[in-house]
ROSE-850793 format. One record per residue (C-alpha): residue number from 0; x, y, z. Coordinates in Angstrom, 1 decimal. Example, Ala and Ser with C-alpha at 12.3 -4.5 7.8 and 13.67 -1.06 7.14 Angstrom:
% ROSE-850793
   k     c1     c2     c3
   0   12.3   -4.5    7.8
   1   13.7   -1.1    7.1
% end
This chain:
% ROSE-850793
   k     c1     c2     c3
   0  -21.4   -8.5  -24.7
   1  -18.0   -7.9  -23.1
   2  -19.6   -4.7  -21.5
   3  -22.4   -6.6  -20.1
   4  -20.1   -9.1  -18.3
   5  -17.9   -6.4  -17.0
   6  -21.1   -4.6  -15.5
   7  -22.2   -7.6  -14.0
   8  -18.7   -8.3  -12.2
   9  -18.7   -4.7  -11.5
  10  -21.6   -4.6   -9.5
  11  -21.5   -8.0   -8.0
  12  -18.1   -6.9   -6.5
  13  -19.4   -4.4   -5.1
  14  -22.3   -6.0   -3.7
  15  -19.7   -8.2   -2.0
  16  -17.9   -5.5   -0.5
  17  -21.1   -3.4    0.5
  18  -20.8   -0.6   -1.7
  19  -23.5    1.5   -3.4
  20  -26.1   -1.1   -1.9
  21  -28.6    1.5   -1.6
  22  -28.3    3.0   -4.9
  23  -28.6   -0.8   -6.2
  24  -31.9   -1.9   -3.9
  25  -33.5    1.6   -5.6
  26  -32.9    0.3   -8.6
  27  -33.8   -3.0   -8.7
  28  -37.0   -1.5   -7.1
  29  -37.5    0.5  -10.2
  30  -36.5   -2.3  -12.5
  31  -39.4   -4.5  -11.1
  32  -41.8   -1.4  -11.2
  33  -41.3   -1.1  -15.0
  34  -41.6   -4.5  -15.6
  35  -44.5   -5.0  -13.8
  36  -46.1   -1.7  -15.2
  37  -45.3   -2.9  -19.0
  38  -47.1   -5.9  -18.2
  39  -50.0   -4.5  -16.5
  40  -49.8   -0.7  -18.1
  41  -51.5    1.8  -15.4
  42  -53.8    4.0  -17.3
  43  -53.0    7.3  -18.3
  44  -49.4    7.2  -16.5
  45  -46.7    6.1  -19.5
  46  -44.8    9.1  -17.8
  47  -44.4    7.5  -14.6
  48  -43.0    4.7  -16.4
  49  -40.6    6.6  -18.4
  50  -39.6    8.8  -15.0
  51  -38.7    5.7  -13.1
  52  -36.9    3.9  -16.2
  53  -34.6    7.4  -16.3
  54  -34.1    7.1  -12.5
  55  -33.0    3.6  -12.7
  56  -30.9    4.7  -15.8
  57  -28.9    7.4  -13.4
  58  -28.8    5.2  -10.4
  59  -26.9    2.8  -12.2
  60  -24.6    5.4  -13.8
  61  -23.8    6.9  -10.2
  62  -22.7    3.3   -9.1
  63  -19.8    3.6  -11.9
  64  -16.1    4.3  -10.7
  65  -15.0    7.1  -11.5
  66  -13.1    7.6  -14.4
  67   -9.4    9.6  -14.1
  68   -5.9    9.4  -14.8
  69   -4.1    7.5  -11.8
  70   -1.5    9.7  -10.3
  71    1.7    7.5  -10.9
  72    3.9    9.2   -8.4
  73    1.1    8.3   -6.1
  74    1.5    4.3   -6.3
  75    5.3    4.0   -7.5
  76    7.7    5.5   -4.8
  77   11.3    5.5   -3.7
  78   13.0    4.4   -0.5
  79   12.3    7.6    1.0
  80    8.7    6.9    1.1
  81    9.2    3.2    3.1
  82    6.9    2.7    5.8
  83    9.4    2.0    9.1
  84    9.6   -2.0    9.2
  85    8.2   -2.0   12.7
  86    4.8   -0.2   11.4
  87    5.3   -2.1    8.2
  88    4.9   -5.5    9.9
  89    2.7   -4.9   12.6
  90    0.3   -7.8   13.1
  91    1.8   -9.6   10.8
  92    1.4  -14.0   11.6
  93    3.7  -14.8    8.1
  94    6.2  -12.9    6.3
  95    8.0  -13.8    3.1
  96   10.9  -12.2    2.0
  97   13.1  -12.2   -0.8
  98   16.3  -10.2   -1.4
  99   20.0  -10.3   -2.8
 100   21.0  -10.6    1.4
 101   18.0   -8.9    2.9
 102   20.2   -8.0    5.3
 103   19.2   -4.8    6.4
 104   15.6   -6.4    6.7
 105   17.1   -9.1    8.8
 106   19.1   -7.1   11.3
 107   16.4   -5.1   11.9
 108   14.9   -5.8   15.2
 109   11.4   -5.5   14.3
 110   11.5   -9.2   12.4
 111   12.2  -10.7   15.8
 112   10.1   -8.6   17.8
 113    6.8   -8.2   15.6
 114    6.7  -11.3   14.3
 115    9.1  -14.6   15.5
 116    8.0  -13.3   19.5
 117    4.9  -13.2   18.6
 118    4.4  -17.4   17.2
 119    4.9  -16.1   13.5
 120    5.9  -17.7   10.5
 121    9.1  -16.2    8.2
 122   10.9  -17.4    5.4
 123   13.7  -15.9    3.7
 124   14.9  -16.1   -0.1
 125   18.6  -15.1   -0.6
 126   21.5  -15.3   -3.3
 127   23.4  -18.7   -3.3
 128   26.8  -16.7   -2.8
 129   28.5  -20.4   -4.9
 130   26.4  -19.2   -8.0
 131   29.0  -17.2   -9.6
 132   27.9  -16.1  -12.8
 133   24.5  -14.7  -10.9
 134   26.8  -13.2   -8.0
 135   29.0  -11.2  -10.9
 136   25.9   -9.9  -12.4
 137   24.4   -8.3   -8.8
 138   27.6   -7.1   -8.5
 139   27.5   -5.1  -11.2
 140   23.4   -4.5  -11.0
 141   23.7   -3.1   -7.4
 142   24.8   -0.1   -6.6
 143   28.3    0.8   -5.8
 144   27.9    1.6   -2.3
 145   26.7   -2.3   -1.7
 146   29.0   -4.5   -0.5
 147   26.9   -7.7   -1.4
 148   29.7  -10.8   -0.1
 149   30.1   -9.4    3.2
 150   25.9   -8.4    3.4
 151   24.8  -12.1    2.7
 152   27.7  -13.6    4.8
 153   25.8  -11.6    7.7
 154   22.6  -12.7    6.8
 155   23.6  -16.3    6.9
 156   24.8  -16.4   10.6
 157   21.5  -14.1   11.4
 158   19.4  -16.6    9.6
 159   20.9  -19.6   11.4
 160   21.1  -18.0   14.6
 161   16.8  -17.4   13.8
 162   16.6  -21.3   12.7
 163   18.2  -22.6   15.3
 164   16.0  -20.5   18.2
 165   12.9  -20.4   16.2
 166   11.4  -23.4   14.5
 167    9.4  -20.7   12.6
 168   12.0  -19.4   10.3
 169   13.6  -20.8    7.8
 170   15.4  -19.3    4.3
 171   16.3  -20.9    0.8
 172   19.3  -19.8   -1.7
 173   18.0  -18.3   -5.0
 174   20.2  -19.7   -8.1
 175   19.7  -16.1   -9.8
 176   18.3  -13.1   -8.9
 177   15.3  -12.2  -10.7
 178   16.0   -8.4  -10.9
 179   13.6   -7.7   -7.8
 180   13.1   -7.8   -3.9
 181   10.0   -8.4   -2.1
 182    8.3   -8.5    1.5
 183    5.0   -9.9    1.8
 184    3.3  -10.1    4.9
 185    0.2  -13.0    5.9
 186    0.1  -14.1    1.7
 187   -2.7  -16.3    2.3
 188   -4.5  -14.2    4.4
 189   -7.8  -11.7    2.8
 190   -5.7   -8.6    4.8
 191   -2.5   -9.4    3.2
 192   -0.1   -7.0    1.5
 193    3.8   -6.8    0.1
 194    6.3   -4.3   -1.7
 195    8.0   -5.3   -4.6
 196   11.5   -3.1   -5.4
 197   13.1   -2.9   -8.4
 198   16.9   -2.8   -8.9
 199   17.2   -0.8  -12.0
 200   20.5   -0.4  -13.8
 201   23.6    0.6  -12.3
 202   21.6    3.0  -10.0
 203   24.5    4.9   -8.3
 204   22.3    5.1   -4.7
 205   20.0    2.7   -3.4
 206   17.6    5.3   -3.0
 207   16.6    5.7   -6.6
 208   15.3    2.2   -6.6
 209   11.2    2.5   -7.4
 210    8.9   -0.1   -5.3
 211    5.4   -0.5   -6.0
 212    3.0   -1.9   -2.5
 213    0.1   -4.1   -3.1
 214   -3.1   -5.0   -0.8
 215   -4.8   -7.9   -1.6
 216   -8.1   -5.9   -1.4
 217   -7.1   -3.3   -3.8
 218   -5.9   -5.9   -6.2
 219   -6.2   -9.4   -5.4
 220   -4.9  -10.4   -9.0
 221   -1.9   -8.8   -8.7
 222   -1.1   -9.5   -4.8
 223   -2.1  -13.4   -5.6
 224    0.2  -12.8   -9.2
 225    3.1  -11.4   -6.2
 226    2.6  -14.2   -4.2
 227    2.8  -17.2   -6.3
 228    6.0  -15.3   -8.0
 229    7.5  -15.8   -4.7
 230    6.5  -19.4   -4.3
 231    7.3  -20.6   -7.4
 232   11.1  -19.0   -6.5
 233   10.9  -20.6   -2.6
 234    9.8  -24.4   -4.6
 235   13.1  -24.0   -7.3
 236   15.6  -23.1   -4.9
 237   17.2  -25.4   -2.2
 238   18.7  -25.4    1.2
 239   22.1  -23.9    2.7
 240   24.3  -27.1    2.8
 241   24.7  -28.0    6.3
% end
């Protein structure tokens, strides 16, 4: 029964996204030629039934996904691999972020200049540098060559500096750190699609960090899982004191 149901989703997914619709209008074609030939049996021609029954068979079976091993080192990468924020962020209308500082994201020019210029929407998720017992841990979770005090004290005064010129951007301080960064650009929209990095332990160079990048059309679960992650963090933290 399972089966069934997956087969059915299978195909009305792709249905929905215009895929194999040939193959499919075939063999519906041949589904309603055997029907109507068991109820109504041509003479002599039981072959032609059992001809078109075997083509419906295979059309069906060529509408399958393929079945492989998924080349890991194709989906998980390392910060070598990162797409230049400017090409990263390129039409994006909203972009969520969420980061010990974020500061390198945030003293990149590109956030201004691809998105805030352009009427967007950001919002930012960064360490409350008052939590202490969450600070000592990134401390020690970063790497060594992070200076995480002096890279969140820089992304305050660039986050104010956004607030106060842009209406559009506003930022949050996370109690704790949840062991992960993330950049999601337009989360509620069907084009949608973010990176999630993970920190590791006591990784000696930032670079060995692996992220993992998500579109919402290759995997709406897991973008939508992604996005409601980063919601649920935005709704239990609160705002800079002014």
């Amino acid at each position: 029964m399972r089966s069934i149901v997956q087969f059915l989703r299978r195909v009305l997914d792709d249905l929905v996204n215009f895929r194999n619709v040939d193959a499919y209008v075939v063999a519906i074609l041949g589904v309603i030629m055997i029907v109507l030939g068991v109820l109504n049996p041509p003479d002599n021609q039981i072959y032609l039934l059992v001809i078109t029954a075997g083509m419906v068979i295979l059309l069906f079976r060529e509408t399958a996904p393929p079945s492989k091993e998924v080349d890991l080192d194709s989906v998980l990468h390392t910060r070598r691999s990162y797409t230049p924020l400017h090409e990263f962020l390129q039409g994006a209308k909203t972009v969520w972020i969420c980061g010990p500082s974020n500061y390198n994201v945030l003293r990149d020019a590109a956030l201004q200049r691809e998105v805030l210029d352009r009427g967007g929407e950001v919002r930012v998720l960064l360490q409350d540098p008052e939590a202490e017992s969450s600070m000592a841990i990134l401390r020690q979770q970063l790497d060594p060559t992070s200076d995480l005090d002096h890279d969140i004290h820089g992304a305050l005064l660039l986050l104010d500096k956004m607030r106060a010129n842009n209406g559009k951007a506003d930022y949050k301080m996370l109690p704790y750190n949840p062991g992960f960064s993330m950049l999601i650009v337009n989360p509620t929209d069907g084009g949608g699609y973010l990176t999630v990095e993970f920190f590791g332990f006591h990784n000696k160079l930032i670079d060995e960090r692996m992220h993992i990048v998500i579109e919402r059309r290759s995997s709406q679960y897991w973008f939508e899982y992604w996005t409601k992650q980063y919601q649920s963090m935005w709704d239990a933290s609160k705002p800079r004191p002014q």
